[in-house]
Each structure stands twice: as structure tokens, then as C-alpha cells.
C-alpha positions as CSV (number, residue, x, y, z in Angstrom):
1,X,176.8,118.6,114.4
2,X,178.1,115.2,113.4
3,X,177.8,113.0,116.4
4,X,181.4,111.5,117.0
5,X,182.8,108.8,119.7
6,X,186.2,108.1,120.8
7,X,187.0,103.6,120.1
8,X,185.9,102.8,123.3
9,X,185.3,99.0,123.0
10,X,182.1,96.9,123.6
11,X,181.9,96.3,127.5
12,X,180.0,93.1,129.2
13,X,177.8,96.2,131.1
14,X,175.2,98.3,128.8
15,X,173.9,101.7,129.2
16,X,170.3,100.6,128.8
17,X,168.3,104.3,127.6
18,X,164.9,103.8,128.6
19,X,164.1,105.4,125.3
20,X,160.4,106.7,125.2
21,X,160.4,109.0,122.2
22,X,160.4,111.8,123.8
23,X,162.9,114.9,123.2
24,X,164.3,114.2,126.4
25,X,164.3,110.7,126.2
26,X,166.2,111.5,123.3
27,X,169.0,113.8,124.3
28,X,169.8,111.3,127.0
29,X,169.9,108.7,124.6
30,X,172.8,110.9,122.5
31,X,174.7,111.9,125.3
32,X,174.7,108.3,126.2
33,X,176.4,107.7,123.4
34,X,179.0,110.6,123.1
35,X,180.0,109.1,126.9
36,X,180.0,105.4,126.4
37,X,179.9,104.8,122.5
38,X,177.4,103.8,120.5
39,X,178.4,99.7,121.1
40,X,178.0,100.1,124.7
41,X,174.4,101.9,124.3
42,X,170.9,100.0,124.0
43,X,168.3,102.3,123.2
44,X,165.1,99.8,124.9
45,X,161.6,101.1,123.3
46,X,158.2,100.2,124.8
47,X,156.5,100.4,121.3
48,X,152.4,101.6,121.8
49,X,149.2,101.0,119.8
50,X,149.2,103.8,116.7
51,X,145.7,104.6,117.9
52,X,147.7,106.6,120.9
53,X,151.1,107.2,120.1
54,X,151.4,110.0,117.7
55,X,152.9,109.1,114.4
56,X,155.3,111.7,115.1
57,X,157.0,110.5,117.9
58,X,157.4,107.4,115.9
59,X,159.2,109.4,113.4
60,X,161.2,111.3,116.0
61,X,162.6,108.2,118.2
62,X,163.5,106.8,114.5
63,X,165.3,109.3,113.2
64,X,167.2,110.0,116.6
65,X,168.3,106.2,116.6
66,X,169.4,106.3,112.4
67,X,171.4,109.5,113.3
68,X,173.3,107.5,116.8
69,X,173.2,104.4,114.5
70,X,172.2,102.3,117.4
71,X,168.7,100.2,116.3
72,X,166.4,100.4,118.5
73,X,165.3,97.5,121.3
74,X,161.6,96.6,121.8
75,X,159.8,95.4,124.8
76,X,156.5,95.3,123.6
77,X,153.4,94.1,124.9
78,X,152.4,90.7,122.7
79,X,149.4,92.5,121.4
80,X,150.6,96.4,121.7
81,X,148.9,97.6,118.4
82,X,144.9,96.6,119.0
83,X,145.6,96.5,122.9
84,X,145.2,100.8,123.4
85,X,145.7,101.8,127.1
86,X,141.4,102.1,127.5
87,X,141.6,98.0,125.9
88,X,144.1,96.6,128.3
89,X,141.9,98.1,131.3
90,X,138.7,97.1,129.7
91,X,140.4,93.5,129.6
92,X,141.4,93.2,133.0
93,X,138.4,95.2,134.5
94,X,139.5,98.8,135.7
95,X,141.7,101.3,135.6
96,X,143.5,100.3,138.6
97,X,142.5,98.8,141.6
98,X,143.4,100.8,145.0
99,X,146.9,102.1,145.5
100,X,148.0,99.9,142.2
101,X,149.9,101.4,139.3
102,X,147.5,102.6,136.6
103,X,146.8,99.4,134.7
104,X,147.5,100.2,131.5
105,X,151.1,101.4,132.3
106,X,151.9,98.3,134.1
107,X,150.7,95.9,131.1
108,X,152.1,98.1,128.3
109,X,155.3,99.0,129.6
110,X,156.4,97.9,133.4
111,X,155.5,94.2,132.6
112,X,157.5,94.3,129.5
113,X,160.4,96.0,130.8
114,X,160.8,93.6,134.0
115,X,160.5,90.3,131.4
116,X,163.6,92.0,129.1
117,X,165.5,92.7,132.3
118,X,164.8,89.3,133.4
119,X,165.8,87.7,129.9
120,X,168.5,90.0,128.6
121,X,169.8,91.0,132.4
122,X,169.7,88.5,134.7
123,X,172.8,89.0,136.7
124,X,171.8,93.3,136.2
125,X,174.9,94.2,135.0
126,X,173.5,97.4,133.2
127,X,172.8,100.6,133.7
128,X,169.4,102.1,133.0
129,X,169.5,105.3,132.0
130,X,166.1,107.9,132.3
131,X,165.8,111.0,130.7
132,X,164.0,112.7,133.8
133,X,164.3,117.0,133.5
134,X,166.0,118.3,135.8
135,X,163.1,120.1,138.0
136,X,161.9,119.3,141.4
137,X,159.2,117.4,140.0
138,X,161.6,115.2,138.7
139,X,164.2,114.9,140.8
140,X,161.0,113.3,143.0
141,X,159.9,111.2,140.6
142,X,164.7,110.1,140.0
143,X,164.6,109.2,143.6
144,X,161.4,106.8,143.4
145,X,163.0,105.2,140.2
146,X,166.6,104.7,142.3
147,X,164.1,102.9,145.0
148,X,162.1,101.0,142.8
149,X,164.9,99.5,140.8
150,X,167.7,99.1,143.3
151,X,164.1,96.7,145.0
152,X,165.2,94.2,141.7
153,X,168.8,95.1,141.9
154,X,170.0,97.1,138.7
155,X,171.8,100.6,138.8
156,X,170.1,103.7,137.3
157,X,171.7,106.5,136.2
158,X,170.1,110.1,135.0
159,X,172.3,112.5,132.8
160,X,169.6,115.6,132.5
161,X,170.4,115.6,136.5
162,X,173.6,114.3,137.5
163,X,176.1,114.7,134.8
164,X,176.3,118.1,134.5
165,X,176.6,120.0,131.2
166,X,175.5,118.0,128.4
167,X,177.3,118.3,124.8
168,X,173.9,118.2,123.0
169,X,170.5,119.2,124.3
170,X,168.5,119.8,121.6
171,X,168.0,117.6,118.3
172,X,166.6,120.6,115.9
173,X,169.3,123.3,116.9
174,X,172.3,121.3,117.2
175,X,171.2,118.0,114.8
176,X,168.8,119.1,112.6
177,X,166.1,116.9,113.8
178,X,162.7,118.5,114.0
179,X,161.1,117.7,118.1
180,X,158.1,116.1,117.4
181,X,154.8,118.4,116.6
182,X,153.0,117.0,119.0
183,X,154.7,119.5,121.6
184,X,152.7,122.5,119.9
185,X,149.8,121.1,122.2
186,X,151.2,118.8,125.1
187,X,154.1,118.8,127.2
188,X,155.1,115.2,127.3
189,X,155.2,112.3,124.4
190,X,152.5,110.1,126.5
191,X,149.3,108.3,124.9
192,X,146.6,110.6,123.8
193,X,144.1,110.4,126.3
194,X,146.6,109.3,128.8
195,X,144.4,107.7,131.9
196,X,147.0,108.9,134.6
197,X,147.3,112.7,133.5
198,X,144.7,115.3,134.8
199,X,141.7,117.0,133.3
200,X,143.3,120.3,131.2
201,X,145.0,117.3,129.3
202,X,141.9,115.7,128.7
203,X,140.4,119.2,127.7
204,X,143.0,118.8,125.0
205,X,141.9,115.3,124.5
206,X,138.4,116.9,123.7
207,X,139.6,119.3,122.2
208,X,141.9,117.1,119.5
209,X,141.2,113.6,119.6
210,X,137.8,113.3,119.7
211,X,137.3,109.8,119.3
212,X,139.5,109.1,122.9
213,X,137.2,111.1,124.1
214,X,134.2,109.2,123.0
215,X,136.6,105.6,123.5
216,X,136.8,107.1,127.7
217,X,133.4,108.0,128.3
218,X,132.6,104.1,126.8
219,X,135.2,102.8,129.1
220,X,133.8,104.5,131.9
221,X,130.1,103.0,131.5
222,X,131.3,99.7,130.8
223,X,133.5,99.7,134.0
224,X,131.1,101.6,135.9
225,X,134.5,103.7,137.3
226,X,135.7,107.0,136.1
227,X,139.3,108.1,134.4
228,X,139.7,110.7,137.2
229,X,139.1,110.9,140.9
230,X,136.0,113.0,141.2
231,X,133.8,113.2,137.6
232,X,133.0,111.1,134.8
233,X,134.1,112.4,131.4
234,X,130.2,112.7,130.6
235,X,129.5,115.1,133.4
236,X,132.4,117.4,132.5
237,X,131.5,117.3,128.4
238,X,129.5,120.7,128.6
239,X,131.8,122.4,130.3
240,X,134.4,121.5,127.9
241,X,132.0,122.4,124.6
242,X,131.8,126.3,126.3
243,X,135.0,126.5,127.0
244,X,136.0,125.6,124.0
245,X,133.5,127.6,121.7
246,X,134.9,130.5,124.3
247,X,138.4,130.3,123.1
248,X,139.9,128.4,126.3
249,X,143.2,127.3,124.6
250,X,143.9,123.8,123.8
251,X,146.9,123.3,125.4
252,X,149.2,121.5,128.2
253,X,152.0,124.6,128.0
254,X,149.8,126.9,130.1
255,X,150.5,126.3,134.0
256,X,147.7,124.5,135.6
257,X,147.0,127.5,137.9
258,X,146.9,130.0,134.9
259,X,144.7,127.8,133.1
260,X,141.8,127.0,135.6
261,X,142.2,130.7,136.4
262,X,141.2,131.5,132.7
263,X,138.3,128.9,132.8
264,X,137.1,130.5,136.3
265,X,136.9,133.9,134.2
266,X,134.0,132.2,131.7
267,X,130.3,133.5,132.4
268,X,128.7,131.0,135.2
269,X,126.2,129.9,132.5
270,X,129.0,128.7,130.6
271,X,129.8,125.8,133.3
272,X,126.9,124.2,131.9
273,X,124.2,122.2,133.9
274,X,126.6,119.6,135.4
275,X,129.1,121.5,136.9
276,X,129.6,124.2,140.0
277,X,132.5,126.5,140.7
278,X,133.4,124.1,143.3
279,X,134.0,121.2,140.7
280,X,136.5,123.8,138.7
281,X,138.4,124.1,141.9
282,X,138.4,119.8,142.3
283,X,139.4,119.6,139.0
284,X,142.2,121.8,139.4
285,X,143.7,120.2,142.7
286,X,143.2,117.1,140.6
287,X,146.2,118.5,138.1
288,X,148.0,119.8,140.7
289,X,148.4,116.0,142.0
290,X,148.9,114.7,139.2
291,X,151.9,117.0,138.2
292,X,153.3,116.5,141.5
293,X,153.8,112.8,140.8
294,X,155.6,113.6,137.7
295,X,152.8,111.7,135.7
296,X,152.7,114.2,132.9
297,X,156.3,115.2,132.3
């Protein structure tokens, strides 16, 4: 499919994708520009430390922006290729302090995005466009974006939600533009060893990048504060060894209930001497929270 746009003329007001690299991020991004033209379209990156972001979403959100022919806008932290989410907390101190965002998401992207609005929008003529699914989940987490932006004054808009049937939703089948591989494990194109998502995707953390792991549990003694609400990443390692020398899959695609189900279903001498049945169930209702705030999506 050869993506073509009716000579629509460059307007004052942008369609600002809030382009994250991921293959929903993406389809907005080219139905953005099918709608408005590519002239009218800013595709505005958050570019992340190498160490995190898989190499593949670099390749995907590249390839997706050569095909629109629309280059791609950074907002970047000064320092975003040393400074790895577990660095800019280990910087400031914490992971987050009380209700706060999660520190690293405010220094590597929310900071960022607020200076380029404030530079390249000052009078918020644009629209910012989010490629949010359309689930419950994320209608939740549309209606906390349309608050928290229309706080600062700029519009948002959401095609996945509101516009309907989309022309093209999905880059292999209709572009020829593989998804990126790192969807054969997780679910979303966040950091490896993302601090705000729950503890099956830090089993596949473990499981796949075990140098994050090793990089948390660090974190975690220096700051003398865990990743996650309950356990530290050292009290949870045996657990995680059995289960996977037991054949618990490696993956974000199983539903959180299904998953812990499968892990409650091990021999109790496979939980290791660290952990109870009791802490499989907190672990659990920890993922369950965190999907509910649309944190892993």
C-alpha cells in the first residue's frame, strides 16, 4: 500500500503524534497523515538510552517515519544515552517520592515534552495526537491525558478511539514493515526493566535482560527503596530461578490472572526460601494495578 495524501496545504496548527515507537504509536502516526498530510504532521520522539530501548524499536519508528517521509522530532533528555531510567533515579534519589510520577518518566520524557511545548507551542495551537488502544484500560488512561493537558491548555486528539475506522492498522500486512521483535516477549515498546510495570514483566526482565536485573537489585540497595510496592528484586530472585528452570513462560502476552495461576501450580518447594503463597497472591494484585493504570500498554 503506497501511502497517498490529497494537496492539503501546510496549516499554522500541527498534528503533533506523540510518536513512541510503538506499533500503535505508529499507525496513528500514518493515519495522521492520510487525514491531515504529511506537512501538517510532526511525528515528536522522546529518544531513550540504547541500554533500554530495544534496537528494534529504533529501527521500527525509523522506517515508519522514511515510509510517511515526515523526519522525526526529538525531545530528548540532554544526557538520554548514559542517563538509563535506574541512573536518572539513582541521580535524584528515588524512584519517586509519594503520589509523584515515577521519576524516571518525568525526567526522560514529561520534562522534555512540556520544554518543546513551551518552545515550539507557546500559544498551543496544536493538536497532540496519542496512539492509546481502544480498550477500557485505555479509554481511562485517554480521559486522564484530555485532563492533564487541557491543565496547560493544548487539545488532544486519539484516532485508535474516536475516529472510527482507520485506513491502515497494521504496518507488516498492509506496508510491509515488520512490528518490532520485541512483541514476541512483551506487550508494549517500554524500557526493559521498566520501573512502573509489575513483577511478570520483571520475570521477563530476569528472564531476558539479565544485566537490568542485576542494574535494579543495585538500585535498590543503594536507595535503600524497592522497584515495586511490596519485595525487593533480591527477595523474589529464587522464585524466579524455579520458575524459570520449571518452564514458567517468559512472556507479557499471557493475562496476568493466567500467569500467576500457572506459577501457583509449581511444587511449594519451588517458591524458594524467601517467598509464601501469600506473596504470589501480592505480587499478582500488584499487576493487576499496574495494568489498570494503563502503565504497561
Amino acid at each position: 500500500m503506497k501511502i497517498e495524501t490529497k494537496n492539503i496545504g501546510s496549516y499554522d496548527s500541527k498534528f503533533v503524534v506523540c510518536y513512541s515507537g510503538g506499533h500503535s504509536s505508529a499507525i496513528c502516526a500514518i493515519n495522521a497523515v492520510l487525514r491531515h498530510g504529511k506537512e501538517n504532521v510532526i511525528l515528536l520522539n522522546h529518544d531513550i538510552s540504547s541500554k533500554v530501548e530495544d534496537v528494534d524499536i529504533k529501527r521500527f519508528k525509523e522506517k515508519v517515519a522514511d515510509y510517511l517521509g515526515v523526519d522525526i522530532t526529538y525531545a530528548n533528555h540532554k544526557d538520554f544515552e548514559s542517563m538509563t531510567p535506574i541512573e536518572v533515579c539513582k541521580s535524584i534519589g528515588g524512584f519517586k517520592f509519594g503520589s509523584s510520577p515515577i521519576l524516571c518518566t518525568y525526567n526522560l520524557k514529561t520534562k522534555p515534552f512540556y520544554e518543546w511545548i513551551k518552545a515550539n507551542d507557546p500559544e498551543h495551537l496544536h493538536t497532540y495526537l496519542y496512539g492509546f488502544d481502544n480498550t477500557p484500560d485505555e479509554r481511562v488512561r485517554m480521559n486522564r491525558r484530555i485532563a492533564a493537558m487541557g491543565e496547560i491548555g493544548c487539545k488532544t486528539d486519539y484516532p485508535l478511539i474516536t475516529w472510527g475506522k482507520l485506513k491502515v492498522t497494521d504496518t507488516m500486512k498492509q506496508l510491509g514493515i515488520e512490528k518490532p521483535q520485541r512483541y514476541s516477549h512483551y506487550k508494549h515498546a517500554n524500557c526493559d526493566g521498566c520501573l512502573k510495570a509489575g513483577w511478570q514483566h520483571w520475570y521477563v526482565t530476569f528472564c531476558n535482560r539479565p544485566d537490568l536485573w542485576e542494574a535494579g537489585k543495585a538500585a535498590e540497595e543503594e536507595l535503600k527503596h524497592s522497584i515495586h510496592k511490596d519485595y525487593y528484586l533480591e527477595e523474589k530472585e529464587e522464585l524466579f530461578i524455579n520458575m524459570r528452570d520449571q518452564g514458567i513462560p517468559d512472556s507479557e502476552h499471557i493475562p496476568s490472572g493466567k500467569f500467576w495461576a500457572t506459577v501457583r501450580r509449581l511444587p511449594e518447594n519451588s517458591l524458594g526460601l524467601m517467598s509464601t503463597w501469600m506473596d504470589i497472591d501480592d505480587m499478582e494484585n500488584e499487576d493487576v494495578l499496574v495494568c489498570g493504570n494503563g502503565c504497561t500498554g
